[in-house]
C-alpha positions as CSV (number, residue, x, y, z in Angstrom):
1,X,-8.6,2.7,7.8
2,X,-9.2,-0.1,5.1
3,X,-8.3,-3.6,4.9
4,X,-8.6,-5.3,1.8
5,X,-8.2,-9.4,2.6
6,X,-7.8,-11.5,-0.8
7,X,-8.8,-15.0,-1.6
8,X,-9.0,-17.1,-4.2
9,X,-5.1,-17.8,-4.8
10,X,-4.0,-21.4,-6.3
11,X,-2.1,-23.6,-8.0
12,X,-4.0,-24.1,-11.6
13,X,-3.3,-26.1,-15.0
14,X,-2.6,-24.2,-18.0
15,X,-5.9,-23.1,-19.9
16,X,-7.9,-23.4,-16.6
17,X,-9.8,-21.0,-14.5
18,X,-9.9,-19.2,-11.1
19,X,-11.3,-16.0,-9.2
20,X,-9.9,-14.0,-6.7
21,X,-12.0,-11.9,-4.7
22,X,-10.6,-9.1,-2.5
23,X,-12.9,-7.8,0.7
24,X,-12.8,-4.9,2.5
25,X,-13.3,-4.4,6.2
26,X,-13.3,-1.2,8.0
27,X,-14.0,1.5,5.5
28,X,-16.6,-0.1,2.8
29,X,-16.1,0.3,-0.5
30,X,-19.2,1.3,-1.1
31,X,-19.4,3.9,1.3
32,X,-15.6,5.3,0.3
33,X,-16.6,5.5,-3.7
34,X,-13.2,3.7,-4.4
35,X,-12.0,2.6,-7.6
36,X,-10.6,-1.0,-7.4
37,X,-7.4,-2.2,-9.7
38,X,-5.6,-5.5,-9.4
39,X,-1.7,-5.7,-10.1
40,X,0.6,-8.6,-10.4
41,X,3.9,-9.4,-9.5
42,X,6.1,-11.9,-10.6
43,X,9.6,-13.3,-8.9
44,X,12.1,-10.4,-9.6
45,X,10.0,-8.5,-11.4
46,X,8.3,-4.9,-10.7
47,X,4.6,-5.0,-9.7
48,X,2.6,-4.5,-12.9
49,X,-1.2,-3.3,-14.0
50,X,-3.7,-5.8,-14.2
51,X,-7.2,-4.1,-14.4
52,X,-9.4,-2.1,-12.6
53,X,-13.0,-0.8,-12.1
54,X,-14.8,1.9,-11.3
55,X,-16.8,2.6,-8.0
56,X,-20.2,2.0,-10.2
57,X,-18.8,-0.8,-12.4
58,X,-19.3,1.1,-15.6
59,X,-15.8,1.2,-16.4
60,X,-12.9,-1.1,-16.6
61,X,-9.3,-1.4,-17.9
62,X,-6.8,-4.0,-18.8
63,X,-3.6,-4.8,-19.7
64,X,-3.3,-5.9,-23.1
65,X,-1.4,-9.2,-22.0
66,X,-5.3,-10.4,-20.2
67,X,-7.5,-8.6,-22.0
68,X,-10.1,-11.2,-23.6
69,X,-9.0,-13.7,-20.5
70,X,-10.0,-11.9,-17.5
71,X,-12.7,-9.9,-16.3
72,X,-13.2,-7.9,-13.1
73,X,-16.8,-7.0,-11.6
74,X,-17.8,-5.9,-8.2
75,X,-20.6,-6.1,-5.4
76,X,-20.4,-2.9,-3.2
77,X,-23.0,-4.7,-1.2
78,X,-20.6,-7.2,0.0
79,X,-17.9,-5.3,-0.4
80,X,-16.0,-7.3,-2.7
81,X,-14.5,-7.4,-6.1
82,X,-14.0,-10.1,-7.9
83,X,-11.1,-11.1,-10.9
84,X,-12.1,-14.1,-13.1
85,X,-9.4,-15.2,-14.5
86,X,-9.8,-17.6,-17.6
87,X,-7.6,-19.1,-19.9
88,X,-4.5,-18.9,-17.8
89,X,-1.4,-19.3,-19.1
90,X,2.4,-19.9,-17.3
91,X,3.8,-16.2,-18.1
92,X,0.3,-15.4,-15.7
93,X,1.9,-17.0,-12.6
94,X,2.5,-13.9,-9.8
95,X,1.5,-12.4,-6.7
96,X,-1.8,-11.0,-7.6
97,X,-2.7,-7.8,-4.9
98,X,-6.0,-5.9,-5.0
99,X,-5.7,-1.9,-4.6
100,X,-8.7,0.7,-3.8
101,X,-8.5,4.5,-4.1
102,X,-10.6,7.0,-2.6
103,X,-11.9,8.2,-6.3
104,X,-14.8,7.2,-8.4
105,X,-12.9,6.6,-11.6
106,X,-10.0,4.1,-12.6
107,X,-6.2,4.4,-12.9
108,X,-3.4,2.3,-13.8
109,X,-1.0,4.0,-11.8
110,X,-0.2,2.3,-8.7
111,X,0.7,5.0,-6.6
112,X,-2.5,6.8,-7.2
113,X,-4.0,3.9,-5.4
114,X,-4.2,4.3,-1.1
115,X,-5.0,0.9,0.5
116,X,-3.6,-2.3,-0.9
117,X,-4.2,-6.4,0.2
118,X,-1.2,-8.2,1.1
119,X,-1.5,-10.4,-2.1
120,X,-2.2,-14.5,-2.9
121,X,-0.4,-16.4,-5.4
122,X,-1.6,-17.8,-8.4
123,X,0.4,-20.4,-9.9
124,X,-0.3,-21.7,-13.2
125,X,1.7,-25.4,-14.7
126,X,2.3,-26.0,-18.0
């Protein structure tokens, strides 16, 4: 069993900057080779792709709506990924979730994904 615990959430000005880092406990990362995506949800809206990265950080995907503005990189020591987030804009505000999958290589397809963090909101003003 894996449980991925985010942090990093916040209320943030338009144009600024924040990080979200999702952890796992119980099954590592590292020792599970899992991919690591991030999706989004907005209010009344269906959960959407973000990015992800591969077990070995060679590869990454994103959405065309943050590519340039964020960037995802990982530490299978500490069994963390990380999404820095820059440049945020209004449309960005959502529930932002972390997802693993026991595979090496990427996908944007949620249900390919088998463990999921219970999400943290990022909130961005204008």
């Amino acid at each position: 069993q894996v449980q991925l615990v985010e942090s990093g959430g916040g209320l943030v000005q338009a144009g600024g900057s924040l990080r979200l880092s999702c952890t796992a406990s119980g099954r590592t990362f590292s020792n599970n080779g899992m991919a690591t995506g991030w999706f989004r949800q907005a209010p009344g809206k269906e959960r959407e792709f973000v990015g992800v990265i591969s077990w070995g950080g060679g590869r990454t995907s994103y959405a065309d709506s943050v590519k340039g503005r964020f960037a995802i990189s990982r530490d299978n020591v500490k069994n963390t990924v990380y999404l820095q987030m820059n440049r945020l804009k209004p449309d960005d505000t959502a529930i932002y979730y972390c997802a693993a999958r026991n595979s090496y290589s990427t996908s944007t397809n949620p249900i390919e994904y088998d463990y999921w963090g219970q999400g943290t909101q990022v909130t961005v003003s204008s």
